[in-house]
C-alpha positions in Angstrom: 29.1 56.0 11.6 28.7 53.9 9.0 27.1 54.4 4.9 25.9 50.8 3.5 23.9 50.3 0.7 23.6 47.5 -1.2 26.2 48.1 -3.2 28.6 49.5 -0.2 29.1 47.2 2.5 28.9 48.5 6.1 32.1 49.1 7.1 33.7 50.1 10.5 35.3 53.4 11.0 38.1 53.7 13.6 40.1 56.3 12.5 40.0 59.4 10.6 40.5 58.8 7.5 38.0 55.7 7.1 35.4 58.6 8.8 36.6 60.6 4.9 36.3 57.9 3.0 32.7 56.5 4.5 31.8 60.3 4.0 33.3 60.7 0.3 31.6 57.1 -0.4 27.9 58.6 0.7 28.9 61.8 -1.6 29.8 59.0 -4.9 26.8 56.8 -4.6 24.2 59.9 -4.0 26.0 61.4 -7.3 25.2 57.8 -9.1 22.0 57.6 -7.3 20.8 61.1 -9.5 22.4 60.6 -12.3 20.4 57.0 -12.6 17.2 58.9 -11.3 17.9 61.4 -14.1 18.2 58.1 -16.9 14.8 57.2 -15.5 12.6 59.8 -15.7 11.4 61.5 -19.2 9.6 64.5 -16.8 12.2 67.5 -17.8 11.3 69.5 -14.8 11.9 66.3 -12.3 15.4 66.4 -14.5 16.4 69.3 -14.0 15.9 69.4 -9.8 17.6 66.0 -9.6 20.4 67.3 -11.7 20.8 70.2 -9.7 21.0 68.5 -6.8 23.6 65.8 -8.2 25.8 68.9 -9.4 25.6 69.8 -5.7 26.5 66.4 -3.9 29.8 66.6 -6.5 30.9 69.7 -4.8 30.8 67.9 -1.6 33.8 65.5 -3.3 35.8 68.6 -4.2 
């Protein structure tokens, strides 16, 4: 498995740890994904739901 975006290039997990830090990498660009959603929109109710869900993805990193 594999996360690649644009900004993340695929990478190839053999062990472990790359399978943490491929997950943890997902977690970090979801959480900047939101919070650049949030930026975007001026709708406080669409806000709100994306912040909620951005305060969730960051207890997925804890």
């Amino acid at each position: 498995m594999s996360y690649t975006t644009n900004r993340q290039p695929q990478g190839i997990v053999i062990d472990e740890t790359n399978f943490l830090r491929e997950g943890m990498i997902a977690e970090i660009v979801a959480i900047n994904d939101y919070s650049t959603f949030i930026k975007l929109t001026n709708n406080k109710e669409v806000k709100d739901i994306f912040y909620h869900i951005m305060e969730e993805e960051k207890e997925h990193v804890e």
